[in-house]
N, CA and C atoms as a LAMMPS dump frame, in Angstrom:
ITEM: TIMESTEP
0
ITEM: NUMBER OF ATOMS
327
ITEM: BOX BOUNDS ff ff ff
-5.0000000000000000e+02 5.0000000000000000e+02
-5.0000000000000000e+02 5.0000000000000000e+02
-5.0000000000000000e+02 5.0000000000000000e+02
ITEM: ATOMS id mol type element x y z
1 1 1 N 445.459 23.952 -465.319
2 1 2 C 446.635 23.104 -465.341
3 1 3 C 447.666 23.741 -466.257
4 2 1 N 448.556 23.598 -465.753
5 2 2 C 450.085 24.037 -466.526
6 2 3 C 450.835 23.282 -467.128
7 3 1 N 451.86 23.042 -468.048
8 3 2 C 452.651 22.044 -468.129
9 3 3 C 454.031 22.561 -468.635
10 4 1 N 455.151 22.343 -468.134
11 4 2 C 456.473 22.636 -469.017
12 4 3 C 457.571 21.222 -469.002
13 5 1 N 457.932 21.411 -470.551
14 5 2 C 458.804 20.071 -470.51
15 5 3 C 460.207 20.306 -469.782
16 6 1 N 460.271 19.395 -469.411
17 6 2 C 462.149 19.256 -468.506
18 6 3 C 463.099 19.052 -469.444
19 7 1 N 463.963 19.787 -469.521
20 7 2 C 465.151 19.549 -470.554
21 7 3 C 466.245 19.103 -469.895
22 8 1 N 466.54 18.097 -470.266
23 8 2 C 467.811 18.444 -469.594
24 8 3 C 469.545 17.773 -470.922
25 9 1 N 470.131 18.966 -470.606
26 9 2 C 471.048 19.055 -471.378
27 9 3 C 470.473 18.839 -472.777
28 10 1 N 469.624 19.692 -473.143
29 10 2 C 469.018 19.496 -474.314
30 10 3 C 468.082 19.01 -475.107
31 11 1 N 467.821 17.656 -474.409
32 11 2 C 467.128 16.546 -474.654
33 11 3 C 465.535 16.704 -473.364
34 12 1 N 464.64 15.822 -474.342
35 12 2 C 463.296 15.924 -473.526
36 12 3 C 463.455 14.741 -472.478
37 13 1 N 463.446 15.552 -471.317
38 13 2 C 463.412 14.597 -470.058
39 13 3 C 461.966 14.111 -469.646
40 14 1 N 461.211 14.821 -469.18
41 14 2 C 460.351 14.724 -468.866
42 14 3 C 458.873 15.879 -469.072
43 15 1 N 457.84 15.656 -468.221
44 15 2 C 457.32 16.971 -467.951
45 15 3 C 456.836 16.937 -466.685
46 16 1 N 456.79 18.516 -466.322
47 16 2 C 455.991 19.204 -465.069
48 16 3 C 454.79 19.629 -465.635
49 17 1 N 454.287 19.358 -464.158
50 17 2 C 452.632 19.861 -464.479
51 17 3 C 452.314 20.219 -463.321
52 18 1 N 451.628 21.544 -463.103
53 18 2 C 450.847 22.209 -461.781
54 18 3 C 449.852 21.856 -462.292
55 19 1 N 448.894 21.456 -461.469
56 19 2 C 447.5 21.186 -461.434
57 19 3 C 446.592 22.429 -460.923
58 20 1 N 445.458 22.257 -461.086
59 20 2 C 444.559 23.332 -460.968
60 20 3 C 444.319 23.125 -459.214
61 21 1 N 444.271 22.393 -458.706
62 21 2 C 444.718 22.626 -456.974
63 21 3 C 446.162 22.657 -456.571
64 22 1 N 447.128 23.364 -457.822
65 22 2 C 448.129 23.807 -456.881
66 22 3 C 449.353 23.068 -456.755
67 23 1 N 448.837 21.234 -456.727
68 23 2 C 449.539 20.096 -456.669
69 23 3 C 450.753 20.438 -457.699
70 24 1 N 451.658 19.29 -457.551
71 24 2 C 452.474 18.903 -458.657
72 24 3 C 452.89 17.741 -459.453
73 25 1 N 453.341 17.302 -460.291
74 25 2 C 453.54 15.948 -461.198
75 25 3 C 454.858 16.158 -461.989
76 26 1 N 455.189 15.313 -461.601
77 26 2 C 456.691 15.263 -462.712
78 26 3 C 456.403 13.612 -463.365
79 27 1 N 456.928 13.491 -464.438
80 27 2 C 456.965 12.394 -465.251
81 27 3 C 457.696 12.195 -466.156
82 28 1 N 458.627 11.308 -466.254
83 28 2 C 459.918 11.17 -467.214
84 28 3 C 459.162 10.772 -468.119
85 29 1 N 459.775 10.574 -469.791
86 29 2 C 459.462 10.604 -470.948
87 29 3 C 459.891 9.075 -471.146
88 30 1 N 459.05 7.958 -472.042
89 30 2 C 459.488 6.767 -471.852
90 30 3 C 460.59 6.752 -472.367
91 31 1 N 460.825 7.484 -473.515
92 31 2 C 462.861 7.238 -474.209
93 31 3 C 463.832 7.494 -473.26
94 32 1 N 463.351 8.78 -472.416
95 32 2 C 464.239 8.344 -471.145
96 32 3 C 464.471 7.471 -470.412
97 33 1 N 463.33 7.468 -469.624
98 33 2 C 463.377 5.565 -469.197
99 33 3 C 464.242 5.082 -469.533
100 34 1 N 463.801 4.4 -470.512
101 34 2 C 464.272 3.152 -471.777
102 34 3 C 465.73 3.459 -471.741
103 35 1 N 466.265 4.707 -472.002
104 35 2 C 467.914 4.86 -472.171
105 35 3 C 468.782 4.53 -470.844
106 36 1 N 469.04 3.694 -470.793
107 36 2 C 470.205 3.198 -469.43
108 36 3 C 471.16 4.749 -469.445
109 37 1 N 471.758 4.866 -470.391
110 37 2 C 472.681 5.762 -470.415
111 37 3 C 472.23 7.081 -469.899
112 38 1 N 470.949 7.636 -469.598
113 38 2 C 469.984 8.626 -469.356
114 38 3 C 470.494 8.661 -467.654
115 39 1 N 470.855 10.1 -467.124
116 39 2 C 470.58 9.961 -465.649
117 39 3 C 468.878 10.021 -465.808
118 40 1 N 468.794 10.331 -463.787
119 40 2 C 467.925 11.167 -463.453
120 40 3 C 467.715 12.811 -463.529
121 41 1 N 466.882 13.119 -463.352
122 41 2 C 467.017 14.623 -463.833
123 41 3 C 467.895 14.986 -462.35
124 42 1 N 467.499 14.221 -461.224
125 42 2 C 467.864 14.968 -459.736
126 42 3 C 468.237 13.539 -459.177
127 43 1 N 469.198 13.71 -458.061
128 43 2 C 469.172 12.398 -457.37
129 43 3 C 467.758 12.027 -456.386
130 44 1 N 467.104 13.403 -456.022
131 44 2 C 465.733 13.042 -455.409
132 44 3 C 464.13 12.579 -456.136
133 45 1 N 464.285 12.505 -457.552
134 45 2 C 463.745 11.856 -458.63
135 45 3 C 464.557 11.135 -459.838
136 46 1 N 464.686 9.888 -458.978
137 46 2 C 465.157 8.822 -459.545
138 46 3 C 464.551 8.503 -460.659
139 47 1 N 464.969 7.711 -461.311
140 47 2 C 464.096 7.466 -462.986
141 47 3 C 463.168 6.254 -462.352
142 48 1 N 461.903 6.239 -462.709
143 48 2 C 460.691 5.587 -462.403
144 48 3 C 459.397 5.687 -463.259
145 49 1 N 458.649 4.411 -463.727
146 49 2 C 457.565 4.497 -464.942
147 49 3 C 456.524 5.86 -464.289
148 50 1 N 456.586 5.466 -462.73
149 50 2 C 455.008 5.877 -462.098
150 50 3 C 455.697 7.881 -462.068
151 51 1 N 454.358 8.416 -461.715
152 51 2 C 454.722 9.771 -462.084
153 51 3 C 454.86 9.855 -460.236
154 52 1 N 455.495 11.139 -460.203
155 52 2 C 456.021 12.042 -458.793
156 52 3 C 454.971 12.744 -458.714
157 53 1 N 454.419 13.128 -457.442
158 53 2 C 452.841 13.712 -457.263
159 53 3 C 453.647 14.667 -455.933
160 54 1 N 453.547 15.874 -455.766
161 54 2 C 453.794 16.49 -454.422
162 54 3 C 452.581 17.608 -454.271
163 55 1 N 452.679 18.085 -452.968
164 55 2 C 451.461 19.156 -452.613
165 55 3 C 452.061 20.598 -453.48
166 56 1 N 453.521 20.511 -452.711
167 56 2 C 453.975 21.667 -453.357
168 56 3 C 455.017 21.365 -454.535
169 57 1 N 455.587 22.522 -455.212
170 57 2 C 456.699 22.535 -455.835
171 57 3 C 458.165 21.424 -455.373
172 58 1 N 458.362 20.675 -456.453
173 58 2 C 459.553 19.864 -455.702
174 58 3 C 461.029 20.447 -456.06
175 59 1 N 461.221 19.914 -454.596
176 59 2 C 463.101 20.836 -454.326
177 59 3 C 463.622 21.108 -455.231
178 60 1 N 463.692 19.957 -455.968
179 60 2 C 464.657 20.486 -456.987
180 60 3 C 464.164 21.542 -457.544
181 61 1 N 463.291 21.553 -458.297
182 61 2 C 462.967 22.851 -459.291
183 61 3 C 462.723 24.206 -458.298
184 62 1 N 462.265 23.749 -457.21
185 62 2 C 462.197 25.086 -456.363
186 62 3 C 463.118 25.766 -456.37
187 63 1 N 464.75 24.901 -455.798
188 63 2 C 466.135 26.028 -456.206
189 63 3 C 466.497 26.3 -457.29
190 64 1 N 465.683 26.227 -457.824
191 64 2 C 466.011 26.892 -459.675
192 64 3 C 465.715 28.172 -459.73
193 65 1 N 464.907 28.844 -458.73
194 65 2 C 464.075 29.972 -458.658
195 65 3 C 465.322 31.055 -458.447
196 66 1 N 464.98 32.092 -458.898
197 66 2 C 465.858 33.16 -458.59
198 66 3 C 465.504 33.554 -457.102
199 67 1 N 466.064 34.146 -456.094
200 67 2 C 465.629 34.759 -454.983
201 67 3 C 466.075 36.082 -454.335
202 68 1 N 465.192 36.519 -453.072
203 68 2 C 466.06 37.755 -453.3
204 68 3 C 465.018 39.385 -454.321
205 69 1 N 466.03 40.568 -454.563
206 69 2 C 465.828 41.285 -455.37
207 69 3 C 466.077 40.713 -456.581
208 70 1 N 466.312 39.714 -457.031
209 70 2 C 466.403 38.805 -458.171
210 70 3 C 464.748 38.775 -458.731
211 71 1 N 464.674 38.114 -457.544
212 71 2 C 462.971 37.222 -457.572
213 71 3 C 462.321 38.435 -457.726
214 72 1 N 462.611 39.889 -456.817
215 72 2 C 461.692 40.767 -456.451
216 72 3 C 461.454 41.523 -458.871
217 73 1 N 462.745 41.136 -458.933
218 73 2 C 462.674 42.088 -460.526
219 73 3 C 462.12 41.417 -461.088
220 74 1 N 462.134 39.924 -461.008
221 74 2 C 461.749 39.247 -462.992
222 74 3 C 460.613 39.596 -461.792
223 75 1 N 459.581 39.235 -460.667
224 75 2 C 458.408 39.162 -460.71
225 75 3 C 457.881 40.795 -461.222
226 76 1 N 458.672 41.678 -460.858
227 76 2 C 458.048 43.093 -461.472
228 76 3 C 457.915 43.383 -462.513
229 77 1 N 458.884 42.7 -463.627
230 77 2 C 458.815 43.087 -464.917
231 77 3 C 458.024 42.051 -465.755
232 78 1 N 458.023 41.017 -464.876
233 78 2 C 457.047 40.367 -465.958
234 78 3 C 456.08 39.828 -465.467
235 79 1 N 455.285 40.659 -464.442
236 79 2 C 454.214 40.623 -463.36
237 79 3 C 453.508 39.698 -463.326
238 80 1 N 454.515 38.951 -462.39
239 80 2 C 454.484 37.609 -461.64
240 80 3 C 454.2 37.48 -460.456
241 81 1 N 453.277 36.892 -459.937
242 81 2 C 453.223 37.092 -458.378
243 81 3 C 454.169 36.146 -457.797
244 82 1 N 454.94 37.26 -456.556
245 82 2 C 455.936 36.217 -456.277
246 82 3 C 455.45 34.852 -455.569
247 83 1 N 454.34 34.454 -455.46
248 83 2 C 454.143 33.554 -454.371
249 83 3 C 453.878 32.159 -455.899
250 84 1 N 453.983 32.476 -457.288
251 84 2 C 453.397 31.676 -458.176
252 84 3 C 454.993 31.333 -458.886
253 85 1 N 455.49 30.492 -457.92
254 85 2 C 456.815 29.495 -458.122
255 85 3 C 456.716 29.248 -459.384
256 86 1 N 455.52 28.316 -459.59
257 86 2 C 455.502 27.714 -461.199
258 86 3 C 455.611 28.534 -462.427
259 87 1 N 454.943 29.617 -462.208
260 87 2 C 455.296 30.873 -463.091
261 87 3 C 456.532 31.325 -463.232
262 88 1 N 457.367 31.411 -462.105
263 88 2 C 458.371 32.412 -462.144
264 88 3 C 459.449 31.2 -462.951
265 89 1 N 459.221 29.342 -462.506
266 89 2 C 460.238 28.613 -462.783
267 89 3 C 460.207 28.9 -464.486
268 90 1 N 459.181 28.739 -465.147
269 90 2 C 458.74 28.69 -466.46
270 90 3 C 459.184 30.091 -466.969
271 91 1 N 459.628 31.338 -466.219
272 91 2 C 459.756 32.331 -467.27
273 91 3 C 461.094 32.724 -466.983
274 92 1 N 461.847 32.221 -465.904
275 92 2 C 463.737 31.474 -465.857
276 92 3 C 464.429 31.164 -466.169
277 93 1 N 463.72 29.588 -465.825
278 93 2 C 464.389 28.691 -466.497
279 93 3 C 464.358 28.107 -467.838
280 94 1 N 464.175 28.94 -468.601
281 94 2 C 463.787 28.405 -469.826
282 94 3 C 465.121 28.534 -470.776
283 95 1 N 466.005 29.618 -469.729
284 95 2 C 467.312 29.91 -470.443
285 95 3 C 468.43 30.133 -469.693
286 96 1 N 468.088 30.648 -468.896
287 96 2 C 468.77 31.486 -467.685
288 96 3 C 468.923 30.32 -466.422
289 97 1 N 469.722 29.437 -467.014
290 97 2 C 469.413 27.963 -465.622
291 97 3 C 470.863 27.627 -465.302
292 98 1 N 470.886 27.729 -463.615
293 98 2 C 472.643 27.003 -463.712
294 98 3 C 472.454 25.565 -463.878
295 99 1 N 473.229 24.854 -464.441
296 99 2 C 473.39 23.099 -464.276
297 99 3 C 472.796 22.806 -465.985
298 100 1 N 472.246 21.857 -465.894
299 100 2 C 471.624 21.05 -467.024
300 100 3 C 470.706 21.011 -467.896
301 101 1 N 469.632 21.145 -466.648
302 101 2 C 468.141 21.173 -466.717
303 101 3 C 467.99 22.737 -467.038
304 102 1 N 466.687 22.997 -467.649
305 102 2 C 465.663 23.782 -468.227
306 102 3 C 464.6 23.384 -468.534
307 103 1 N 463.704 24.819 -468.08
308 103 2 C 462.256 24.257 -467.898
309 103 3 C 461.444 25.167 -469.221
310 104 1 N 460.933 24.263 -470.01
311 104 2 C 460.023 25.212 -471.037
312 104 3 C 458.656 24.929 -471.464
313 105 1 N 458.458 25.95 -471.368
314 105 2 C 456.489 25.791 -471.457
315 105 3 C 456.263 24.591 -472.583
316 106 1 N 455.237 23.863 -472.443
317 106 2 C 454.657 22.999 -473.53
318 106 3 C 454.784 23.829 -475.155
319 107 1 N 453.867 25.122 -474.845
320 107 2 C 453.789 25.524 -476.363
321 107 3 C 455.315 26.31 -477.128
322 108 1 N 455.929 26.403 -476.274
323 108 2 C 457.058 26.933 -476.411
324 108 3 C 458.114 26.309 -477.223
325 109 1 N 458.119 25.097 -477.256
326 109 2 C 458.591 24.343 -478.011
327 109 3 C 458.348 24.229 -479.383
């Protein structure tokens, strides 16, 4: 299992988690919740107590991915297999993100 927290605009949104079959989980942070003033991270994950469960990677974070000879370099230099989304989002987006959101490893913090 994996986990990286969701930033968005700075602040702890939530976290992602790949599971050891692959799955996925997103889960907002209760201060988020709780803050009216708080968007959603995406309009396709609305703010909600219960967690987001998908087979694969969800949209949103998927177009976060670089693609392309983009995708083909960070996976070469920092030997990534390109088919391991969750990897490549976590070693990205941690800085290098258009919009709001950023994704950073648990221990990274």
């Amino acid at each position: 299992m994996r986990k990286a927290k969701v930033i968005y605009k700075n602040e702890w949104a939530g976290i992602l988690t790949q599971h050891d079959d692959g799955s996925f989980e997103f889960l907002y942070q209760d201060a988020w919740l709780n803050d009216v003033a708080k968007p959603p991270v995406s309009l396709t994950l609305p703010k909600q107590k219960a967690p987001y469960y998908a087979e694969f990677l969800f949209p949103f974070f998927y177009h976060m991915l670089p693609e392309g000879s983009n995708k083909q370099t960070v996976c070469y230099h920092l030997k990534i297999d390109e088919n391991d989304y969750f990897g490549i989002l976590m070693a990205t987006a941690k800085s290098d993100a258009i919009g709001a959101v950023r994704i950073v490893k648990m221990e990274e913090l």
